[in-house]
C-alpha positions as CSV (number, residue, x, y, z in Angstrom):
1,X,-51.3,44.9,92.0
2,X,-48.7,45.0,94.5
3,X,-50.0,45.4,98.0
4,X,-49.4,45.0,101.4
5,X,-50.1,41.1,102.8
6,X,-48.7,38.8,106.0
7,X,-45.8,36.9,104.3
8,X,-46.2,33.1,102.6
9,X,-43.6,30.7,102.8
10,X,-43.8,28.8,99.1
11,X,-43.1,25.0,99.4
12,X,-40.1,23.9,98.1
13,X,-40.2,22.5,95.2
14,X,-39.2,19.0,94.4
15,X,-36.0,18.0,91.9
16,X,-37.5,17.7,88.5
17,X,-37.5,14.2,87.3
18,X,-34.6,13.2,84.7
19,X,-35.2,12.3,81.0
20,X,-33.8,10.0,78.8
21,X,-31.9,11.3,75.2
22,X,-33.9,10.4,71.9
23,X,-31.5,9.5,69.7
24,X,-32.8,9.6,66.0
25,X,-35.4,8.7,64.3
26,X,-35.9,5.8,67.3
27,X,-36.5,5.6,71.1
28,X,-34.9,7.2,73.6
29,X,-31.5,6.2,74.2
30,X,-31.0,4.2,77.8
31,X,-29.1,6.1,79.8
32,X,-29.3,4.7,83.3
33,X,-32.7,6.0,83.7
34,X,-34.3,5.1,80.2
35,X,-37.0,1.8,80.2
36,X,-36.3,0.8,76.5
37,X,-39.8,-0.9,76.2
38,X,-41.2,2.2,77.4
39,X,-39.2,4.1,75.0
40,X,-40.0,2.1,72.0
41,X,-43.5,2.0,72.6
42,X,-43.7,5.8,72.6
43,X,-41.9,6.0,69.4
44,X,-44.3,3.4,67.7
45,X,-46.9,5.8,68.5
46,X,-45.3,8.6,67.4
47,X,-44.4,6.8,63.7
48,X,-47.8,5.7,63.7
49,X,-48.3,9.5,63.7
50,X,-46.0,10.6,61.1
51,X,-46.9,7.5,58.6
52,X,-51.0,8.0,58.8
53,X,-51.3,4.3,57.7
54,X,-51.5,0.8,58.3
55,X,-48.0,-0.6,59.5
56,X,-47.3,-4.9,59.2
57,X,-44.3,-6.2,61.4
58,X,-41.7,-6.1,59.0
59,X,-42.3,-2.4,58.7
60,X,-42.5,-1.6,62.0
61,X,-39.3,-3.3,62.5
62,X,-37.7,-1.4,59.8
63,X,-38.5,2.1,61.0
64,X,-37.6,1.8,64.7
65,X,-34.6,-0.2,63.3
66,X,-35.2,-3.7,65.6
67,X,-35.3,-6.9,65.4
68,X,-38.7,-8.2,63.9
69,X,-38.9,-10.5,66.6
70,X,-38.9,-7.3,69.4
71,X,-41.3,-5.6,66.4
72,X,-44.3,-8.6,66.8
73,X,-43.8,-8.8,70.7
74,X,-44.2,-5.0,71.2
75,X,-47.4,-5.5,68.4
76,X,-48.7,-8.1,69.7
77,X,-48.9,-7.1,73.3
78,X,-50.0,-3.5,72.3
79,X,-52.7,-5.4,70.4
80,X,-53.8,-7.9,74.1
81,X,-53.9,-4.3,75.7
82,X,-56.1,-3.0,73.1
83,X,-54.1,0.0,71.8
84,X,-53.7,-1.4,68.6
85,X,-56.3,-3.1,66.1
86,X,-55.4,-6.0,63.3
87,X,-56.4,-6.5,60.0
88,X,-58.4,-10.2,59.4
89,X,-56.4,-10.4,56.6
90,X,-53.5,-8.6,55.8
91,X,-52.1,-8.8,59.4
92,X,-51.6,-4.7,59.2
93,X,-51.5,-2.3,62.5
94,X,-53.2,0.6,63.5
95,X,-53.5,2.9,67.1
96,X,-57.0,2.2,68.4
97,X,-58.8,5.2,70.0
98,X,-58.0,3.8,73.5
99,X,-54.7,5.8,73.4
100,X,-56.4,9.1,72.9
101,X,-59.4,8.3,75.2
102,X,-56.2,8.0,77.9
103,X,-54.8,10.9,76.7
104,X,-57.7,13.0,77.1
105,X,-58.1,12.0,81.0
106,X,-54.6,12.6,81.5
107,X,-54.8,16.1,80.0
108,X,-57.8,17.0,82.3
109,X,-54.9,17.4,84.5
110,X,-52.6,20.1,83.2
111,X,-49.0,18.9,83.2
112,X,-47.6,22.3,82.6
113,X,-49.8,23.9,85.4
114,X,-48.2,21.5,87.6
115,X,-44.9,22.1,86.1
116,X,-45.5,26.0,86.7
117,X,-46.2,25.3,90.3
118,X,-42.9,23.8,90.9
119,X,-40.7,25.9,89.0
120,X,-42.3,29.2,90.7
121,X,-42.4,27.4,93.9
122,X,-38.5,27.0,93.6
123,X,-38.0,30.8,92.1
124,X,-40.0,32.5,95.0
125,X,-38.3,30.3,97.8
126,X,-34.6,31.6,96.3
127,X,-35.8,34.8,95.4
128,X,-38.0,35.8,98.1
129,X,-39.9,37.9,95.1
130,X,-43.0,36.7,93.9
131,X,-42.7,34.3,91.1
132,X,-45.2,32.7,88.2
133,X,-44.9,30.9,85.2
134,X,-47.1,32.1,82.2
135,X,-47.9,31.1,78.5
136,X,-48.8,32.9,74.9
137,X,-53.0,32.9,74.9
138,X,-53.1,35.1,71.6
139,X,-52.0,38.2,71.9
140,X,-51.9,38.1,76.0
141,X,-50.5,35.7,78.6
142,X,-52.0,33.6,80.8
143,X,-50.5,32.7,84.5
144,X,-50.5,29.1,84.7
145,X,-48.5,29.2,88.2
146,X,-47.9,31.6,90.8
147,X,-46.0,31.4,94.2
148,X,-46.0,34.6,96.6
149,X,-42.3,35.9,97.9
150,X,-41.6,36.6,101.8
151,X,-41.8,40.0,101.7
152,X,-44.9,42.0,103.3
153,X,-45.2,44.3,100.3
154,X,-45.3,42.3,97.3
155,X,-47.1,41.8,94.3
156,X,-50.2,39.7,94.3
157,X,-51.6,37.8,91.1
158,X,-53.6,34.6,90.4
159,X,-53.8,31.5,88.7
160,X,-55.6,32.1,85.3
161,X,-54.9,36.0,85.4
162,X,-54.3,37.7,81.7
163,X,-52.0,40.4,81.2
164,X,-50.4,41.9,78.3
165,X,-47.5,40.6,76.2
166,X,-46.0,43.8,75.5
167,X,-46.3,45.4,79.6
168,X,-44.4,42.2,81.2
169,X,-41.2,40.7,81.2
170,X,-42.8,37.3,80.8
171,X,-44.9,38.5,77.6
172,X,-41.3,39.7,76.1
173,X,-39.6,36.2,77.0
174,X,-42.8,34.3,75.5
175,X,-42.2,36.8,72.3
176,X,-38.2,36.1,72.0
177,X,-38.9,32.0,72.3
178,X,-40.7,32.9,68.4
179,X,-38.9,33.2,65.0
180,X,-39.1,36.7,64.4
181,X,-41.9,36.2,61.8
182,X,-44.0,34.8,64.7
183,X,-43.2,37.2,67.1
184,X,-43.9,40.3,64.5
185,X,-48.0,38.5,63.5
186,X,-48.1,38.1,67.6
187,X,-47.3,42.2,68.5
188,X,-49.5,42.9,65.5
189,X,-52.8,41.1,66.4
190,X,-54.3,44.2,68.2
191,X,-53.1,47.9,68.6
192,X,-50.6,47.9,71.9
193,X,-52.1,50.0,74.7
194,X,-50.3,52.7,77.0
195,X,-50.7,51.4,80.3
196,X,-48.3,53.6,81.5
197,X,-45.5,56.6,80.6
198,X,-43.3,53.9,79.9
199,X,-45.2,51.3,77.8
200,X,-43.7,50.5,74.1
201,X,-46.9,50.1,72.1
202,X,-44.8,50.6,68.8
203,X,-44.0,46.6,67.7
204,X,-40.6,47.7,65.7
205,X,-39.5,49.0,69.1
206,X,-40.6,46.0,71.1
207,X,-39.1,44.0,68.6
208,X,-35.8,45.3,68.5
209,X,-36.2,45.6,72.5
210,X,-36.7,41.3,72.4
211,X,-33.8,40.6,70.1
212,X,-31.2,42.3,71.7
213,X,-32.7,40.5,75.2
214,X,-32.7,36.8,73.7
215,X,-29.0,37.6,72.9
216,X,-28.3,38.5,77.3
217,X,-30.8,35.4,77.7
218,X,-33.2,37.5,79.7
219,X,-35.7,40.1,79.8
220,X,-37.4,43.0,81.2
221,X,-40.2,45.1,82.1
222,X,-39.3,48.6,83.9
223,X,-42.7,50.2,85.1
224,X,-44.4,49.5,81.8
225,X,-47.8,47.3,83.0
226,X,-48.0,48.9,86.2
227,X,-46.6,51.9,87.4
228,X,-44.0,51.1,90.3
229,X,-43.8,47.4,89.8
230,X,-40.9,45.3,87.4
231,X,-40.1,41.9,86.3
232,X,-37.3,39.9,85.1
233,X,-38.5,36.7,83.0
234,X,-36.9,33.7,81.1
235,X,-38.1,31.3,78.8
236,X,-38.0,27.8,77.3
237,X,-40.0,25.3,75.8
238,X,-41.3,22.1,77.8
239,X,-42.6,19.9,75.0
240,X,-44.0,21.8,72.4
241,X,-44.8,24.8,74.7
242,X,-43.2,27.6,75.0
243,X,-43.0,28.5,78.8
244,X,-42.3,31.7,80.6
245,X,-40.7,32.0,84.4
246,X,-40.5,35.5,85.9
247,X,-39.4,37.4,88.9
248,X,-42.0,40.0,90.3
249,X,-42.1,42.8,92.7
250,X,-41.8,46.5,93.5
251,X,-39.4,48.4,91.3
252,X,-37.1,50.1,93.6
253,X,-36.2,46.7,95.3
254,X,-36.3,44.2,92.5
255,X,-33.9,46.8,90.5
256,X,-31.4,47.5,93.2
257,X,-31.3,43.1,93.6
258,X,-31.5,42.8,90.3
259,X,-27.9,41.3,89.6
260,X,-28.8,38.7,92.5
261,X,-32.2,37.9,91.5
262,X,-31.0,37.8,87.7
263,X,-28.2,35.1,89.0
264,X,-31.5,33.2,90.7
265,X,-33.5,33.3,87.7
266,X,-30.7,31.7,85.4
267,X,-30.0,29.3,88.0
268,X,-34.0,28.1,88.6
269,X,-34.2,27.9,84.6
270,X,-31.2,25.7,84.4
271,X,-32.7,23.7,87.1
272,X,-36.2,23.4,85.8
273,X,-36.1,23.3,82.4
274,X,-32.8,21.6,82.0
275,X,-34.3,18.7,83.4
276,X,-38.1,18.9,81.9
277,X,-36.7,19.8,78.3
């Protein structure tokens, strides 16, 4: 709820790293800041992936389209770090389960929680307003992020909080980053509460409400979680995940800002998930 509290400077937020440009059907393209070994590696993996098989050189070398010679050294030295296994016989390649033992440590560590803390980090330092970064968990959302604004009324939230899709800017930008068949299972998963005299529980409304702001690239929620508090929000995916960044606070100052603080928003997403994307 928003309440009164001694102001909190966020810390800046670092410039996102760059990423290299996959070109298709094979690694990453270098582009100045592209390791091609590292690039080609990933995309062995991720063929492994699609083809569910066995792979020889030859193979390999045909669908990452390089030389075989580059094929049996990345194999080979895959195969001395124990990623990969060999066949006696057939000389045929497979992922060991090292790579997912590694990728389960690595996801004990959330990478979107710490991608959430620097992109509301960034919002609430520009914006002064109190900013978060949320995802779809059914039919809520779930804060993954939250940095406090300046200002000694604000609005307070943690890390791990639910809320409802249909009451929050964020839950609307989480619903417009779905095809509209997945948006219309989402709103239908449980009958949409009043929260207050303004809440949309009707899902055609909310629905029509999300299209027309995925066309403006932004959305809104006027009083409709919580009486006398409103949020702008943005979306976009990082990965496979669909991400949600929003602006929070009380309604009469975030609304009379609100062409500033919508010129913030677009400028954080183009900085944060421009680079992450």
């Amino acid at each position: 709820m928003a309440k009164a509290v001694e102001p909190v400077q966020p810390a800046e937020a670092a410039p996102p790293a760059r990423r290299g440009r996959r070109s298709r059907g094979g690694p990453a393209e270098a582009n100045g800041t592209t390791v091609p070994a590292a690039a080609r590696a990933m995309a062995l993996f991720e063929i492994f992936a699609r083809e569910r098989r066995e792979l020889t050189k030859s193979e390999v070398a045909r669908l990452l389209d390089i030389p075989e010679s580059s094929s049996s050294d990345l194999l080979n030295t895959l195969h001395e770090l124990g990623y990969v296994s060999r066949t006696v016989t057939t000389r045929r390649f497979y992922p060991t389960g090292r790579l997912l033992a590694v990728a389960k440590a690595i996801a004990e560590n959330d990478a979107l929680a710490a991608f959430g803390t620097e992109a509301s980090g960034l919002l609430a330092q520009r914006s002064g307003e109190t900013a978060c970064c949320a995802v779809l968990a059914g039919d809520r959302i779930k804060v993954l992020a939250v940095s406090e604004g300046r200002h000694r009324l604000r609005y307070v939230l943690g890390v791990g909080d639910t809320f409802t899709i249909h009451g929050t800017a964020i839950g609307k930008a989480l619903l417009g980053g779905l095809d509209d068949h997945d948006m219309s299972r989402t709103l239908r998963l449980k009958a949409l509460s009043r929260l207050t005299d303004r809440t949309k529980t009707e899902p055609r409304e909310l629905e029509d409400e999300v299209r027309r702001h995925r066309e403006l690239g932004w959305y809104q929620a006027v009083d409709e979680g919580t009486v006398g508090v409103s949020s702008f929000a943005v979306s976009s995916r990082i990965g496979d995940d669909m991400v949600g960044l929003g602006i929070i606070g009380p309604t009469d100052r975030v609304r009379s800002s609100q062409d500033e603080l919508l010129k913030i928003l677009h400028e954080v997403k183009d900085t944060v998930f421009g680079s992450a994307s």
